[in-house]
N, C-alpha and C positions, 0 to 999 in steps of 0.2 A: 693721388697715384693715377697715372694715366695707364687706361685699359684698353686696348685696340680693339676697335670694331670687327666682328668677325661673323660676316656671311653666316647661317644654316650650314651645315655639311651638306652635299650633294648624298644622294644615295648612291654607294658602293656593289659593284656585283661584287661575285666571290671574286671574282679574278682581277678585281682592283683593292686588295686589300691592305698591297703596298702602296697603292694611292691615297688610302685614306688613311696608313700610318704616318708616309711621308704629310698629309696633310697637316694630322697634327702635330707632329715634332716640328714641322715651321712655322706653325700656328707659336708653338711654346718660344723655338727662338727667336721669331719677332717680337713679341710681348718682353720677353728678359731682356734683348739689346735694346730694347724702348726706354723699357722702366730704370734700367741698370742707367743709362745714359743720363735722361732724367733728373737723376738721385744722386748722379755725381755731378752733374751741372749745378746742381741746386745745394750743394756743397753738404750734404749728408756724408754720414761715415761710410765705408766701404762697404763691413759688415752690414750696415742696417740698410745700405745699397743692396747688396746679395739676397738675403733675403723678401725683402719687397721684392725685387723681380723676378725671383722663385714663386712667389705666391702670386704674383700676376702674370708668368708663365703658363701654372699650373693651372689657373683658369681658364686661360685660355687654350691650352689644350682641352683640356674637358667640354669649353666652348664647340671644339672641333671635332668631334666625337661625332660617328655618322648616326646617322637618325635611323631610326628602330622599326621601319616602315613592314620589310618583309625578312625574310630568313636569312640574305645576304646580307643586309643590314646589320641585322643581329651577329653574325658571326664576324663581320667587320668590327663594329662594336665590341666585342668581347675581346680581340686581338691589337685594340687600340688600347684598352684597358690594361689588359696584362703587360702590354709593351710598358706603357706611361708608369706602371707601378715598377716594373725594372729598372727607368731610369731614372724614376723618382719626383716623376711628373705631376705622379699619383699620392697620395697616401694612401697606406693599406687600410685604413679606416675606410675611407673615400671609399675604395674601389669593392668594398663588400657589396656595398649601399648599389652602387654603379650596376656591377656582378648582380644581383636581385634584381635592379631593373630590370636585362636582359632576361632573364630568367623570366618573368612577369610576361615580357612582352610576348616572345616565344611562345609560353602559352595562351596566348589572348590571340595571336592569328591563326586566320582559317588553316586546318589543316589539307595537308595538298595531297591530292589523291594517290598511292601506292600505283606502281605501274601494274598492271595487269600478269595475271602469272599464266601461263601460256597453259592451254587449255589441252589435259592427258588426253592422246589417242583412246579411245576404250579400248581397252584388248577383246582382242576375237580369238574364239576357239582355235584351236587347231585344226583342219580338216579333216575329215574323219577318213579310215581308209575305207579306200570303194569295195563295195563287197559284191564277194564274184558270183553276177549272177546265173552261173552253168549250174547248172542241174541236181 
């Protein structure tokens, strides 16, 4: 079964999350038009074509999974997962195990400092009224 070579995932910010979904859903359909092709060249049934290149797909999506580095990461991660289980990229067995990693890693990075909470005025008295000093 021929498995396509697949670079490390880049690290995702948040705001490339559709980069690194799109990453690997083309990670999966290069892998299945590979293996699918392959399997029918190589004069295999269609069925047991399908499969093989489901499961060398499915590799390689998970192959392309962004890397768990910092908090974007992770939440890139977690939305490549859920997607890949939607379209069946994943198994839901698979993606517990997956779903725990992130969870693991989450907590194993340094936590990032809270922003500062803006510092109360002290309240002041009221002025007292002036008292009259006549007589």
């Amino acid at each position: 079964m021929l498995i396509p070579d697949i670079n490390p995932a880049p690290v995702c910010k948040r705001s490339q999350t559709g980069t690194a979904l799109k990453r690997c859903r083309d990670a999966w359909q290069r892998a299945y038009d590979a293996v699918y092709a392959e399997s029918i060249e190589g004069g295999e049934d269609e069925d047991d074509s399908i499969e093989e290149a489901q499961q060398a797909a499915s590799m390689a999506y998970c192959s392309a999974l962004p890397v768990l580095l910092d908090q974007d990461g992770v939440r890139n991660f977690i939305s490549c997962v859920a997607h890949g289980v939607l379209i069946r990229a994943i198994d839901e067995d698979v993606s517990g195990r997956l779903l725990y990693a992130a969870q693991v890693a989450i907590t194993a990075l340094p936590r990032q400092p809270r922003p500062a909470k803006p510092l109360k005025k002290p309240r002041t008295p009221p002025p007292s009224p002036a008292k009259n000093k006549l007589g």
